[in-house]
N, C-alpha and C positions, 0 to 999 in steps of 0.2 A: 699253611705255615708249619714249616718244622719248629717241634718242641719238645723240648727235654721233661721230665718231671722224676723229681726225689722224694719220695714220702709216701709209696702208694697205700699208704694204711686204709685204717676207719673211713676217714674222711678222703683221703688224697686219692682211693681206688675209684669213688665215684665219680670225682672232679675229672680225673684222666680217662674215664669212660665218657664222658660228656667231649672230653676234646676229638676223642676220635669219633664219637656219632657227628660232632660239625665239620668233620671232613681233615681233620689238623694229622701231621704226619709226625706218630710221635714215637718217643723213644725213654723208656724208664730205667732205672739202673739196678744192678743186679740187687739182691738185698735177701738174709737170710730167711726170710718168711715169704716161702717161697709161693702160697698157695694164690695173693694178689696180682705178683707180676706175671704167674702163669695163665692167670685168665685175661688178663691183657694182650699178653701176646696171642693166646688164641683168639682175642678178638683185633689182630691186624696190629700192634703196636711192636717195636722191636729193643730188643733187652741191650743194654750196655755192660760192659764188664766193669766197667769202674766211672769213678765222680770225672778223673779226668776225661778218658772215653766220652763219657756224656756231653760236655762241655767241649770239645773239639767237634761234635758232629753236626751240635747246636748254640744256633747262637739268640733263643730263647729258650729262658729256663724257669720251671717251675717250682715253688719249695713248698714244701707243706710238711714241718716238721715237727717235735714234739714242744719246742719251747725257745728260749733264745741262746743256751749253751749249744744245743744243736744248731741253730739257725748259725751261730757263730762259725763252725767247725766247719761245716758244709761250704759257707764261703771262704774258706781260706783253702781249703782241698781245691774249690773250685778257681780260687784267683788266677795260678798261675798254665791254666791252659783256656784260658776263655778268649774266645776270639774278642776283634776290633768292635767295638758297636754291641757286645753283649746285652741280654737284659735279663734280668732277673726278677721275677716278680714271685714274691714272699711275703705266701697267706697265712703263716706259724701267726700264732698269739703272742708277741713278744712285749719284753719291757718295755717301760717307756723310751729308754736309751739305746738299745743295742740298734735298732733302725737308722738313726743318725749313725753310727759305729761303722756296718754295714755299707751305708750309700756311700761313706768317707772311705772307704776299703773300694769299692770299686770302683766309682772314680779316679781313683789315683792307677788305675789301668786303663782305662776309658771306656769303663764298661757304665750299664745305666742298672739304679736301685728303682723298683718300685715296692713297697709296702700294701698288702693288699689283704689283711686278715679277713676272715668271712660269719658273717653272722647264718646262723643256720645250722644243723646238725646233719647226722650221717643220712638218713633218709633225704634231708632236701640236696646234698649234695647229690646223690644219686639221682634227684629229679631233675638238677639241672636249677635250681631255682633258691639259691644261698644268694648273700647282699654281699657285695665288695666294699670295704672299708678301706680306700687308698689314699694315702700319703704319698706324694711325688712332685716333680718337677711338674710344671706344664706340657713341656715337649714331652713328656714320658710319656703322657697319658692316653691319647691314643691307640699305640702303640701295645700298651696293657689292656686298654680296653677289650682291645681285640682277640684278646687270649680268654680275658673275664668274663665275656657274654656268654663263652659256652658254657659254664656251667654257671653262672650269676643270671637271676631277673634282675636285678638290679645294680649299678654300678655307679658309685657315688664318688666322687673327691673328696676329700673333706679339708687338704691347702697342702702344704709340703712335707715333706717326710717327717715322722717322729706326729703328726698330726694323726694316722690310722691307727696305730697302737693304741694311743691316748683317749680315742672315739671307740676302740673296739675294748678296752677294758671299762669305758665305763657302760658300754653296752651288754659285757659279760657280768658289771655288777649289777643289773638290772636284769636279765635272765636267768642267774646261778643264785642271785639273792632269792628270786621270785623262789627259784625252786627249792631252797633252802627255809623259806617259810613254812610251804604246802609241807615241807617232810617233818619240819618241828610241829606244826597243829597238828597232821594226825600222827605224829608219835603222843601229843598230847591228847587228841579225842581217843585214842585207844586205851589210854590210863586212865582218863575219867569212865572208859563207858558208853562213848558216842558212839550209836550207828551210822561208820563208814560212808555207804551208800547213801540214805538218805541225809547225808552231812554232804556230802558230794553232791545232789541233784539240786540242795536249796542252793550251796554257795556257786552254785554256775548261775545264780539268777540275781548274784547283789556283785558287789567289786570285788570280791576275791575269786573272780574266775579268772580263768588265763591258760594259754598256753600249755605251762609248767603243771599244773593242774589235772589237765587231762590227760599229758601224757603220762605223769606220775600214779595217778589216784585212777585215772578210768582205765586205765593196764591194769593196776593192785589188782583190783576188784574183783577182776577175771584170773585171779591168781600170778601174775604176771608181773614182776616187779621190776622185770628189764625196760618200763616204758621209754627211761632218760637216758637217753646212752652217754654218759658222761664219768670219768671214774672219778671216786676220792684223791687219786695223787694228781690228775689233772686239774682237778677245783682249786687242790690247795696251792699248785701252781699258779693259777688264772688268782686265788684271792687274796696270794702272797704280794703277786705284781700290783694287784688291785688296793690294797691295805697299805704300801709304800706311797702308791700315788694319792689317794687320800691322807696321808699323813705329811707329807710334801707338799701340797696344797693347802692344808688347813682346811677343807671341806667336808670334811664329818666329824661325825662326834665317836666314832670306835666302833659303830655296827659294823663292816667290811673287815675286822679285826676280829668280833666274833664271832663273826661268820667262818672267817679262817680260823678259830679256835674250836668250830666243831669237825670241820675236814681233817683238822692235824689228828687230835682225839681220834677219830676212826681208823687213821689210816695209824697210827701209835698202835692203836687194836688190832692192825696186822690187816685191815680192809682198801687197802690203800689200791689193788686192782679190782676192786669190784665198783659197778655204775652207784650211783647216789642214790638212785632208786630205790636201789639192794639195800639201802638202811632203814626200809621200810618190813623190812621180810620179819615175819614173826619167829620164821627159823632161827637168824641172825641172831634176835635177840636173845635167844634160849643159849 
């Protein structure tokens, strides 16, 4: 399958390394940080000059962007050169709204939306093994599938657009909360006094183990505090969307608010490109 891909960042270099290990013939577009697309194309992938370019050579296209002002921009660059039958399928983390936005923007060409954000971080993109969170038609799905297997183990529907966003926020409030805990308890065991380590070896053996956990705490340990690769201005993005839809809902009571009230805080502190991790560093604190 010829396919496009925009966003070779963190996550979206992986993802496009995975399309071309399944054999997919693809094409990235140009993009100032150049050090991604260059290892692409030496591994067999071929560079576009532009969003149009991209979109005229292909009539499947990838987005992997930073948020839904981007995700916005990129389709409207893209509307007016996108062939008959396009498809777009867009793994950004977006609000709950801009998705329906989006699919109403390209239909009105006759192109197809899929929503397809991804559970999973930059290492599992690079393994090929992130979870697809898609929102779409029926008839899309296949179609998507087909792009998603390369780098997803898993690939789920979850009903029609505006449905993935909505499933993949409250799964980012459920893994950036998780890790938002671990980094308040040991910012707290460090002020009372707790040793670290052996606070770390008991809690891997009752319910507060997890995930978030070891990659945060069993990096630290090792002096290491890039375990979470995830920044402060990306959380507070992910817990701003996250805090709207909770408060639009009526389903919490304001933790997902002050959770975004410790992300804003840091990155106010000028930390806003550093992982969340990095708020564990004792340097930091000095």
């Amino acid at each position: 399958m010829k396919i496009g891909f925009v966003g070779v960042g963190i996550m979206g270099h992986g993802m496009a390394c995975n399309l071309l290990k399944a054999g997919h013939e693809l094409t990235v577009v140009a993009h100032r940080k150049r050090a991604p697309v260059e290892d692409l194309v030496a591994r067999g992938a071929a560079e576009a000059p532009s969003l149009a370019a991209l979109a005229a050579a292909n009539d499947t296209l990838v987005l992997c962007v930073t948020g839904a002002p981007a995700a916005r921009a990129v389709v409207e660059d893209l509307l007016p050169h996108l062939g008959p039958d396009s498809l777009i399928v867009d793994t950004t983390t977006n609000d709950m709204d801009t998705p329906a936005e989006l699919a109403a923007r390209l239909t009105s060409v006759g192109a197809h939306y899929v929503e397809a954000p991804v559970a999973g971080g930059v290492k599992q993109a690079a393994d090929g093994v992130l979870g697809a969170i898609v929102g779409c038609e029926e008839a899309d799905f296949p179609r998507a599938e087909a792009v998603l297997t390369a780098f997803c183990r898993q690939v789920e529907r979850f009903g029609p657009v505006g449905m993935g966003a909505r499933t993949k926020l409250v799964s980012n409030f459920l893994a950036l909360g998780t890790a938002t805990l671990v980094i308040e308890a040991f910012k707290l065991a460090r002020a009372q006094g707790v040793d670290w380590r052996k606070l770390y070896e008991i809690a891997q053996l009752g319910s507060g183990n997890s995930a978030g956990l070891k990659r945060i705490i069993g990096n630290a340990l090792e002096g290491d505090y890039g375990g979470y690769v995830f920044t402060v201005d990306n959380t507070v993005k992910d817990m701003s969307y996250i805090a709207r839809m909770v408060a639009e809902s009526d389903a919490g009571d304001g933790l997902a608010a002050s959770f975004l009230a410790i992300f804003e805080a840091a990155a106010a502190e000028g930390h806003g490109q550093r992982l969340i991790s990095e708020l564990l560093d004792p340097a930091l604190a000095r």
